[in-house]
NUTOR-782017 format. One record per residue: x, y, z of N, C-alpha, C, CB in turn; residue number from 1; chain; residue in three letters. Coordinates in steps of 0.02 Angstrom, whole numbers, plus 50000, padded with zeros to 5 digits. Each point is the difference from the previous one (the first is absolute). Glycine has a CB too. Example, Ala and Ser with C-alpha at 12.3 -4.5 7.8 and 13.67 -1.06 7.14 Angstrom:
residues 2
REC   n.x   n.y   n.z  ca.x  ca.y  ca.z   c.x   c.y   c.z  cb.x  cb.y  cb.z num chaine residu
REC 50660 49716 50390 49955 50059 50000 50045 50060 50000 49905 49941 50062   1      A    ala
REC 50077 50112 49902 50042 50059 50003 49961 50055 50037 50059 49968 49892   2      A    ser
end
This chain:
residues 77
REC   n.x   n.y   n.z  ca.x  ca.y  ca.z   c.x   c.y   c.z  cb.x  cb.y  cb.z num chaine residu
REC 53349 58073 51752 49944 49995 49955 49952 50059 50011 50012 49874 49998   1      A    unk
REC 49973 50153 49955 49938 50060 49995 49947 49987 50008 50043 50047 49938   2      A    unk
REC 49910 49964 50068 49909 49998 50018 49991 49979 49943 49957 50094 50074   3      A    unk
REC 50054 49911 49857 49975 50001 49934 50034 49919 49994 49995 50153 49948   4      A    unk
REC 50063 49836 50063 50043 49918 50002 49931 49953 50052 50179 50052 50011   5      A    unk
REC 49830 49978 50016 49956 49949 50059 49944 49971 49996 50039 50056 50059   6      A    unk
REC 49922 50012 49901 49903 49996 49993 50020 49963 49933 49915 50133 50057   7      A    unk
REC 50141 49861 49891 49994 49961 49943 49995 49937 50035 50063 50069 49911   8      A    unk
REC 50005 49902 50135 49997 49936 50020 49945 49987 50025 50099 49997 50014   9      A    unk
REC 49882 50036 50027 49909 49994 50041 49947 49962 49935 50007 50150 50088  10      A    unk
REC 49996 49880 49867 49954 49993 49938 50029 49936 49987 49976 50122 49948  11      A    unk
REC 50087 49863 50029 50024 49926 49970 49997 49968 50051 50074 50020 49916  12      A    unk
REC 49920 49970 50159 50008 49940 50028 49913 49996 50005 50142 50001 50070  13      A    unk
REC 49819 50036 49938 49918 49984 49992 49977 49991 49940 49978 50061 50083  14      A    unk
REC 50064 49924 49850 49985 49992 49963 50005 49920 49994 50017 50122 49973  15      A    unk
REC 50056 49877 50034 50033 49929 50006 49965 49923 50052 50112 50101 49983  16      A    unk
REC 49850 49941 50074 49944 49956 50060 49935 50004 49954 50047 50043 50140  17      A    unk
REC 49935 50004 49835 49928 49999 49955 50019 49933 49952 49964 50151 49991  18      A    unk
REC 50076 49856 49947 50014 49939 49972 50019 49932 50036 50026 50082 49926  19      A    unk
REC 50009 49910 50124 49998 49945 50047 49950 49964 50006 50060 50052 50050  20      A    unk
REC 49907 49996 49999 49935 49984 49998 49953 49960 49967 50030 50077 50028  21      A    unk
REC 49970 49951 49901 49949 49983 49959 50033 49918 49976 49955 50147 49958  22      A    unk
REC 50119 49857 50039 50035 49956 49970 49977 49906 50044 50111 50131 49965  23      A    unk
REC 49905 49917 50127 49985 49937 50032 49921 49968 49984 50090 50046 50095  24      A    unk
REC 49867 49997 49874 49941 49997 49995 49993 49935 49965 49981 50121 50008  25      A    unk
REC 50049 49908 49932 49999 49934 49939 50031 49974 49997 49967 50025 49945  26      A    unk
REC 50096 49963 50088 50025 49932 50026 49973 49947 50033 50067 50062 50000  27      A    unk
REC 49909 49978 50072 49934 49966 50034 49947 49963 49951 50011 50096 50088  28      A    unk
REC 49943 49944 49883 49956 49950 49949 50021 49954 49963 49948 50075 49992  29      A    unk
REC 50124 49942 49977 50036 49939 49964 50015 49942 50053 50058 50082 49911  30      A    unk
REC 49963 49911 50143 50015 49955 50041 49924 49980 50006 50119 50043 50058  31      A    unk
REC 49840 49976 49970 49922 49971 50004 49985 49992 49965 49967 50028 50052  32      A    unk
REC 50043 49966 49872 49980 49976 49935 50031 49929 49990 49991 50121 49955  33      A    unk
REC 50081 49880 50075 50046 49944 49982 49968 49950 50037 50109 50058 49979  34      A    unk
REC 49902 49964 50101 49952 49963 50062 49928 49959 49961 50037 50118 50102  35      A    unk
REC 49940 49914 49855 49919 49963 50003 49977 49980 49937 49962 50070 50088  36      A    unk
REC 50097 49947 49869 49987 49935 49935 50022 49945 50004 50003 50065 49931  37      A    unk
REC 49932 49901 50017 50022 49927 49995 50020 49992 49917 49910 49950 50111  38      A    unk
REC 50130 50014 49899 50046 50024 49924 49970 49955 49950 50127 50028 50051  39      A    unk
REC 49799 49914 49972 49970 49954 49967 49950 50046 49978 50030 49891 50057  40      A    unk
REC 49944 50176 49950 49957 50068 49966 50027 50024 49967 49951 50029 50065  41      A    unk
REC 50128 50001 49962 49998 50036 49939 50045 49997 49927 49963 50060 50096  42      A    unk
REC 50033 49957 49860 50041 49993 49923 50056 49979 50012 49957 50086 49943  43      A    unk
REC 50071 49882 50016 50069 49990 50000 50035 50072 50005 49986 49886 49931  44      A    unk
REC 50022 50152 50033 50034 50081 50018 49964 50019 50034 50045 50038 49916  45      A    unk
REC 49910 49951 50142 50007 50033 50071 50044 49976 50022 49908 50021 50025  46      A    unk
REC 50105 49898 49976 50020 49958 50040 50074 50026 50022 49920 49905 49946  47      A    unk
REC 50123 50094 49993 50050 50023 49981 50015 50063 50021 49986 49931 49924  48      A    unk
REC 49983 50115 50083 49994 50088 50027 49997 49985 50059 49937 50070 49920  49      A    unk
REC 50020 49901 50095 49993 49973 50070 50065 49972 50066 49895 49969 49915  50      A    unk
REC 50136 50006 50033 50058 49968 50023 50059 50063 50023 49967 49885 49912  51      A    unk
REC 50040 50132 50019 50032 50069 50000 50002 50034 50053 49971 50006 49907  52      A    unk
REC 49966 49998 50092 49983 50067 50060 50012 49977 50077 49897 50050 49921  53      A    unk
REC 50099 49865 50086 50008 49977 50062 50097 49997 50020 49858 49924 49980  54      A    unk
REC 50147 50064 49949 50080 49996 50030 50013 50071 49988 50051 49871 49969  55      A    unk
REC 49921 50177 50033 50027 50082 50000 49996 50031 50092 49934 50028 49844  56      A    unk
REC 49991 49927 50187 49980 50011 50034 50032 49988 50060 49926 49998 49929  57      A    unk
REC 50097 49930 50060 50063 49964 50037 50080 50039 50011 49934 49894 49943  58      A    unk
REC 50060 50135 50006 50076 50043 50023 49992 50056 50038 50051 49974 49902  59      A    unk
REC 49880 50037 50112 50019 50084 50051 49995 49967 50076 49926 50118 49914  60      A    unk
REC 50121 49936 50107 50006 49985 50091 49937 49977 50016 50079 50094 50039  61      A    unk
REC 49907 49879 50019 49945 49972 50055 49945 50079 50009 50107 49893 50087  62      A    unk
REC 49942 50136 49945 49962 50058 50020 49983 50037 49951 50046 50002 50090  63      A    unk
REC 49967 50010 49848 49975 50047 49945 49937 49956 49985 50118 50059 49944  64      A    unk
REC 49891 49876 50067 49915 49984 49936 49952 49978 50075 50056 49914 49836  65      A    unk
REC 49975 50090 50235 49963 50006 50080 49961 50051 49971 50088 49973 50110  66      A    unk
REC 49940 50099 49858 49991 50065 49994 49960 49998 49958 50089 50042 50030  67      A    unk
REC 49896 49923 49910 49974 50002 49951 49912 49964 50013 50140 50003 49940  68      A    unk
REC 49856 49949 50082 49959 49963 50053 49952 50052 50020 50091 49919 50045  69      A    unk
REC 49961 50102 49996 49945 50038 50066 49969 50053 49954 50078 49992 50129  70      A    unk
REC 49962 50053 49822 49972 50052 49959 49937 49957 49976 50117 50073 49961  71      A    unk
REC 49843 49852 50016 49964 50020 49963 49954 49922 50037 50075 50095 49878  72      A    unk
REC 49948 49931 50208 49972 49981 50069 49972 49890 49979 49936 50187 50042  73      A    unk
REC 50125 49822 49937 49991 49916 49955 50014 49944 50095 50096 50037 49809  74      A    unk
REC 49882 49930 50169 50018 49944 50079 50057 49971 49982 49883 49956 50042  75      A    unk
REC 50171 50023 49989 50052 49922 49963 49966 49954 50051 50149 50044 49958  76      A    unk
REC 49837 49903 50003 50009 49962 50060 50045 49935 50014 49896 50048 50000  77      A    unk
end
């Protein structure tokens, strides 16, 4: 690989952790959103979105939404 191959990959893998990043971000708030509604507040189509989003939330590994958590310094308890 050449200097010019490398500093590209350099660029795409700090590109690829920048979006991560941001991604675990708002995952995190979505899980602390799911965490702290009460589904007797809000609309029926929250409720329903709501749901959505909890069984979306439920399929990622332990440690990605651990990851997601800590990004947006949420407690589990």
């Amino acid at each position: 690989m050449n200097r010019q191959e490398v500093a590209l990959l350099s660029k795409e893998i700090e590109m690829l952790m920048n979006e991560r990043a941001k991604l675990l971000r708002v995952v995190g708030a979505a899980a602390v959103f799911v965490a702290n509604a009460d589904p007797e507040d809000l609309p029926e189509a929250a409720v329903d979105a709501a749901e959505v989003l909890s069984e979306t939330l439920n399929t990622l590994p332990e440690e990605t939404l651990k990851d997601a958590l800590d990004s947006v310094r949420a407690e589990v308890e």
